[in-house]
C-alpha positions as CSV (number, residue, x, y, z in Angstrom):
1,X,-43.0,-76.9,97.5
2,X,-40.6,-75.4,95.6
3,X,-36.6,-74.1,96.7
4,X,-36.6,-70.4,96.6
5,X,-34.4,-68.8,93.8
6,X,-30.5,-68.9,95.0
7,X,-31.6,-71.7,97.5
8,X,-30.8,-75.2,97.0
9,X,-32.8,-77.7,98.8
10,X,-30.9,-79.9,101.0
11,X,-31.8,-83.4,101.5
12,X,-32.6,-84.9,104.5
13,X,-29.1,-86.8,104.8
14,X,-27.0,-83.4,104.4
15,X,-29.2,-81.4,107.5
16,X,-29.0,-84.7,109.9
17,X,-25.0,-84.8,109.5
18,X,-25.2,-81.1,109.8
19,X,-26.9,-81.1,113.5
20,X,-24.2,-84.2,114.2
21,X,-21.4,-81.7,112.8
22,X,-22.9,-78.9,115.4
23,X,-22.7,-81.3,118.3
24,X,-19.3,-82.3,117.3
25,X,-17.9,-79.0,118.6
26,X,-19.9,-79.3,121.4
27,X,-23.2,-79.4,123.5
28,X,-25.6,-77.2,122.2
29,X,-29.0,-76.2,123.2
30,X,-32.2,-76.1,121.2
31,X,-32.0,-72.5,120.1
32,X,-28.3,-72.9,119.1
33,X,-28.9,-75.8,116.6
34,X,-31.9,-73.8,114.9
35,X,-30.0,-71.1,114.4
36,X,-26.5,-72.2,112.9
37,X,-28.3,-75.2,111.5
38,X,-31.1,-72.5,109.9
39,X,-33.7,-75.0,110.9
40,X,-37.5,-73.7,110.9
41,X,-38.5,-74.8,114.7
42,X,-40.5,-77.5,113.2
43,X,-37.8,-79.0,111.6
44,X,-35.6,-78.9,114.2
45,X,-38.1,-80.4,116.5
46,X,-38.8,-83.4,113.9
47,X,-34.9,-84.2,113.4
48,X,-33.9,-83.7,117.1
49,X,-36.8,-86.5,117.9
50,X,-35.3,-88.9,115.1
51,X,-31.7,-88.4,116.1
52,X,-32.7,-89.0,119.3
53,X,-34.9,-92.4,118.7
54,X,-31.8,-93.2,116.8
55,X,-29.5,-92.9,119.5
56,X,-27.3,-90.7,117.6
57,X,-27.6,-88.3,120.3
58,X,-28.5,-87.4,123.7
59,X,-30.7,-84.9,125.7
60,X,-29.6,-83.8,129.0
61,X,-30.8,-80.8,131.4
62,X,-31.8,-78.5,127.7
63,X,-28.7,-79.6,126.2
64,X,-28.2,-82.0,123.2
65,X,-25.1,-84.0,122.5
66,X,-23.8,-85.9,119.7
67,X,-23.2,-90.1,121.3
68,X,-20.4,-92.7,120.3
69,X,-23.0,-94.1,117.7
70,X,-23.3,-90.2,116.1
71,X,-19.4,-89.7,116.1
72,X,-19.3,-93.4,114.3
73,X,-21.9,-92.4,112.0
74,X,-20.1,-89.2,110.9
75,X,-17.3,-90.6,110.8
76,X,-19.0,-93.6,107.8
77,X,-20.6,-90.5,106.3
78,X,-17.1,-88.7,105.6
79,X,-15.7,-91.9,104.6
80,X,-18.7,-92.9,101.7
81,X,-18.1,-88.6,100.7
82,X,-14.3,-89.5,100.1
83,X,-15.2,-92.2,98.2
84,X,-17.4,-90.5,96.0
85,X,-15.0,-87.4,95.6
């Protein structure tokens, strides 16, 4: 599969602290994080299960939020990105 013209592909790293980045402003339900993640459903089904099983967030009554061990993760992330700057 190939990135449409204009389009870079982003790697799998880049969308996960995305949807953390998303529930750092606050919960967010299903529909939210496709949209201003621009997530295919799929996608966002397949990422939400693996952040999930990773304990990097949490599910609650149709609403996701990023956990202590997300924030901490992000919070790694930015500092490996300053590093590399």
């Amino acid at each position: 599969m190939t990135a449409k013209a204009g389009f870079a592909r982003r790697h799998r790293l880049e969308i996960v602290c995305s949807i953390l980045l998303l529930h750092n402003e606050g919960p967010r339900r299903k529909t939210q994080i496709m949209k201003e993640g621009n997530l295919s459903f799929q996608q966002l089904q397949r990422y939400l299960d693996f952040l999930t099983e990773k304990g990097l967030i949490s599910h609650d009554g149709g609403l996701y939020r990023i956990t202590g061990r997300g924030t901490r993760f992000l919070e790694a992330y930015r500092e490996l990105e300053a590093l590399l700057a």
